[in-house]
C-alpha positions in Angstrom: 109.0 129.4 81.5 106.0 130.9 79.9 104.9 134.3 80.9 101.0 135.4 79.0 100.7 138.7 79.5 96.6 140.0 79.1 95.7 143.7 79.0 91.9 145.2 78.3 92.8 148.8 77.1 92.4 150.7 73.4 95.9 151.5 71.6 95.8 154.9 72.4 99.0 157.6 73.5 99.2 158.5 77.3 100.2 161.4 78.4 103.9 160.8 78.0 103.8 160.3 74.5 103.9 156.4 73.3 100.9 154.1 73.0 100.2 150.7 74.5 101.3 148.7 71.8 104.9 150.3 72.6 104.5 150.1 76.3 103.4 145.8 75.5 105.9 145.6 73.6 108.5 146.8 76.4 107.6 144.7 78.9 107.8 142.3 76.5 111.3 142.7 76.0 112.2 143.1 80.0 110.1 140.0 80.6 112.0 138.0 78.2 114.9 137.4 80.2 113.4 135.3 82.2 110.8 133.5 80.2 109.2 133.1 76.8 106.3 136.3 76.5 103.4 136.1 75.3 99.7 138.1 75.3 96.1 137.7 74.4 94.3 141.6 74.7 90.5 141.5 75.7 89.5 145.0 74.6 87.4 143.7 71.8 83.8 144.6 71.0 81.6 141.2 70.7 80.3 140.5 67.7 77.4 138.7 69.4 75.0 141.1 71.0 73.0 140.1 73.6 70.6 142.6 75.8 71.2 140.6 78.9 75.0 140.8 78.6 75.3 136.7 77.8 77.1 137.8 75.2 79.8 139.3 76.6 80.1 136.3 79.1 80.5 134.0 75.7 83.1 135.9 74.7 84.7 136.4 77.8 84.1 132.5 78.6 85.7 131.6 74.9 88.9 133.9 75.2 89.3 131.6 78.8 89.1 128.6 77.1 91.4 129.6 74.2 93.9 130.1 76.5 93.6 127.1 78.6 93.6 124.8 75.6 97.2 126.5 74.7 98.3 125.8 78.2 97.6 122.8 78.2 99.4 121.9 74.8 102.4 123.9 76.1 102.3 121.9 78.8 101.8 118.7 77.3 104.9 119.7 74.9 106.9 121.3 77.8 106.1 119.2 80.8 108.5 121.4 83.2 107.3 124.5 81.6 106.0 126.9 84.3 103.5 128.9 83.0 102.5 132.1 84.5 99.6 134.4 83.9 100.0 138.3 83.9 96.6 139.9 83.9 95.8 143.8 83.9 92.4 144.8 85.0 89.8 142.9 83.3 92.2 140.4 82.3 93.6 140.0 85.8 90.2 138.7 86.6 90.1 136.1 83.3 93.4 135.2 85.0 92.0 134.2 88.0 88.9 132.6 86.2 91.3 130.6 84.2 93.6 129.4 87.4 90.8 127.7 88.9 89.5 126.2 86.5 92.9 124.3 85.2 95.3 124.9 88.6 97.7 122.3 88.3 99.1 123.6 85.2 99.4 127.6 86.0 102.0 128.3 88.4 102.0 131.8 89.2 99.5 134.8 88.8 100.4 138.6 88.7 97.5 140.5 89.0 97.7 144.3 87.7 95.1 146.4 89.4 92.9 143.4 89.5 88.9 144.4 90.0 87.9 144.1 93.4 84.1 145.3 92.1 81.8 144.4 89.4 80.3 146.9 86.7 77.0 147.1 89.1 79.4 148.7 91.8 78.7 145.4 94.1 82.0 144.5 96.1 83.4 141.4 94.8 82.8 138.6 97.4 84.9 135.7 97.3 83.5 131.7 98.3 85.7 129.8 100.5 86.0 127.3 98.1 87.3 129.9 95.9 90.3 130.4 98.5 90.4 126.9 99.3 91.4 126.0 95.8 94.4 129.1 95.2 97.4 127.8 96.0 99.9 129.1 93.7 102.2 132.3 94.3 100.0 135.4 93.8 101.6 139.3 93.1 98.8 141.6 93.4 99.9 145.2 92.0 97.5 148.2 92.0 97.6 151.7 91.8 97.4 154.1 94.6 94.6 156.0 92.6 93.4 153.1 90.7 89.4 153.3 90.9 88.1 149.4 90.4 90.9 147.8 92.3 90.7 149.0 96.2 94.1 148.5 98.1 92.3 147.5 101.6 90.5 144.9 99.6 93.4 143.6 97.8 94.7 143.6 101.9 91.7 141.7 103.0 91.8 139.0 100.3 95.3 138.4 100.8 94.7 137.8 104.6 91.9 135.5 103.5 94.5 133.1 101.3 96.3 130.6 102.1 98.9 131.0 99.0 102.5 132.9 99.1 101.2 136.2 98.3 102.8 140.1 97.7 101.5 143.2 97.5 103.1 146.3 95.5 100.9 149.1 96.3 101.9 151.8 93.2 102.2 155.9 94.7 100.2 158.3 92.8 99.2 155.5 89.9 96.2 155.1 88.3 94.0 151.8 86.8 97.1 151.9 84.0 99.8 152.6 86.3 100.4 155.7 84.9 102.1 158.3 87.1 100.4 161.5 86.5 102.9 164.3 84.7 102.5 166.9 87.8 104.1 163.3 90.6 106.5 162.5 87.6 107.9 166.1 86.9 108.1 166.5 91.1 110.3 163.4 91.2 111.9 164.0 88.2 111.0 160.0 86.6 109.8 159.1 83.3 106.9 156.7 82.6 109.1 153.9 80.9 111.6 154.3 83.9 108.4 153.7 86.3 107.3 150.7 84.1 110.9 149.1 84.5 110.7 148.9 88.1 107.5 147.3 87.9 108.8 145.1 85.9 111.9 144.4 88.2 109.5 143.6 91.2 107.8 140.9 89.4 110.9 139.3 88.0 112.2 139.1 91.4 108.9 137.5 92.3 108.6 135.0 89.5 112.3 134.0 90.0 112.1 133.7 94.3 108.8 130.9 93.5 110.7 129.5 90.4 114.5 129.6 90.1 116.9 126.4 90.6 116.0 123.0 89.9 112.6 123.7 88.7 114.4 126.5 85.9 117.7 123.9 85.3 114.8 121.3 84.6 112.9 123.6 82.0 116.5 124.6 80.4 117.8 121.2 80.0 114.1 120.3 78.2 114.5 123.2 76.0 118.0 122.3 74.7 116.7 118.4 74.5 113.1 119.3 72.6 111.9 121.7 70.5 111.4 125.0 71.4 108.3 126.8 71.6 106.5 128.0 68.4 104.3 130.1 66.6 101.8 128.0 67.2 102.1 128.7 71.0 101.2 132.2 71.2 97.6 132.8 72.6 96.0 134.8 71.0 91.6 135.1 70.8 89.5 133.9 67.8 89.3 136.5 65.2 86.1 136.5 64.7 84.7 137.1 68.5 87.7 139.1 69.3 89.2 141.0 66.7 92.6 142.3 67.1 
C-alpha cells in the first residue's frame, strides 16, 4: 500500500514547540505500519509570475501531473498496490483534482480540512458529474474552528455522494489541527498525543476499505518483486516547486 501524504504549510514551530517537518515526519512513522509513506508539499512560491494567476494554475496543474505519472508507474510496477492520497488543505483539493482525473488507480482519499471555498470567498460548487465519477472511500477530517473548510458543507457534500464516506469532525482545532494551548491545558493532552489519534482514525479507515485479500495480494507481490524505491517518492520539480 502506498500512502502520499500532501501538506501546503511553511516549516515553522506551533505553539507546542516542534515544527512541521517533525510533526510530517511523525505521521510518517505511525502511517508506516500500514503502508509505504510518502509526501509532495505545495507551499512553494512559483517561479513563473503571472498577473492573472495562470501561473499558479501551471504550477498547481504540473505538481498534479507529477504525481499521477508516479502513480501510475507504481502501479504499473505494483499492480495490487493500493494507493491512497492524504491531502491537507490546499493539497486535499490537488487530491481530489488528481482522483478524477486518473480514478481507477487511487483508491482511497483522506481529506484534512479540505477547502470548501475558493480564495474569492465563493462557495465551492460541485457538478454532478463531479459526484457521479467519486467512487472510492473518502475520510473527510476538519477542524472545529478551521476557517476554509465549513463542517455543514463537508455534511452536505457527503449527502450528495454516492462513495463510502466518514466524517471526523476535530473539537476546538484549527485549519492545522492544532488544539489551542488554553483546550489542551483544560484536558490535560498534548499536541503529538492529539495527532496520534488522528492518525488511529484513519488507519482504522484505510484498513476497514483495504484489509484481507486485497492486503495478502499486495504482501505476497512485495515478497515476489521488488520493493518500492527511491525512485517512487513524489516529490515536485525543483525548479517550479522548490523544496
Amino acid at each position: 500500500m502506498k500512502l502520499c501524504m500532501g501538506v501546503d504549510v511553511e516549516n515553522v514551530q506551533n505553539d507546542a514547540g516542534y515544527t512541521w517537518i517533525d510533526r510530517f515526519d511523525s505521521f510518517r512513522r505511525n502511517l508506516s505500519s500500514i503502508g509505504t509513506v510518502t509526501f509532495y508539499r505545495t507551499d512553494y512560491v512559483p517561479t513563473i509570475q503571472l498577473d492573472d494567476g495562470e501561473g499558479l494554475k501551471y504550477c498547481v496543474q504540473n505538481l498534479a501531473n507529477n504525481i499521477i505519472s508516479k502513480i501510475v508507474n507504481i502501479k504499473n510496477r505494483h499492480p495490487a498496490c493500493s494507493v491512497i492520497l492524504i491531502g491537507w488543505s490546499v493539497s486535499a483539493s490537488i487530491a481530489y483534482k488528481i482522483y478524477l482525473s486518473n480514478p481507477k488507480n487511487v483508491q482511497c482519499l483522506i481529506l484534512i480540512n479540505f477547502p470548501t471555498f475558493y480564495n474569492s470567498g465563493d462557495k465551492k460548487i460541485f457538478s454532478e458529474s463531479q459526484i457521479e465519477e467519486t467512487k472510492c472511500p473518502i475520510m473527510f477530517i476538519t477542524g472545529a474552528d478551521s476557517l476554509i473548510s465549513k463542517p455543514s458543507d463537508i455534511e452536505n457534500l457527503r449527502d450528495s455522494l454516492q462513495c463510502p464516506t466518514s466524517f471526523l469532525y476535530a473539537k476546538h482545532c484549527d485549519d492545522l489541527l492544532n488544539m489551542s494551548l488554553k483546550h489542551r491545558l483544560a484536558l490535560n493532552v498534548p499536541q503529538d498525543i492529539i495527532d496520534i489519534k488522528l492518525i488511529e482514525k484513519m488507519s482504522s479507515f484505510i484498513k476497514h476499505h483495504y484489509s484481507g485479500d486485497r492486503m495478502e495480494a499486495y504482501q505476497w507481490e512485495l515478497v515476489n518483486n521488488d520493493c518500492f524505491t527511491d525512485s517512487d517518492d513524489i516529490y515536485p520539480t525543483s525548479n517550479l516547486y522548490p523544496f
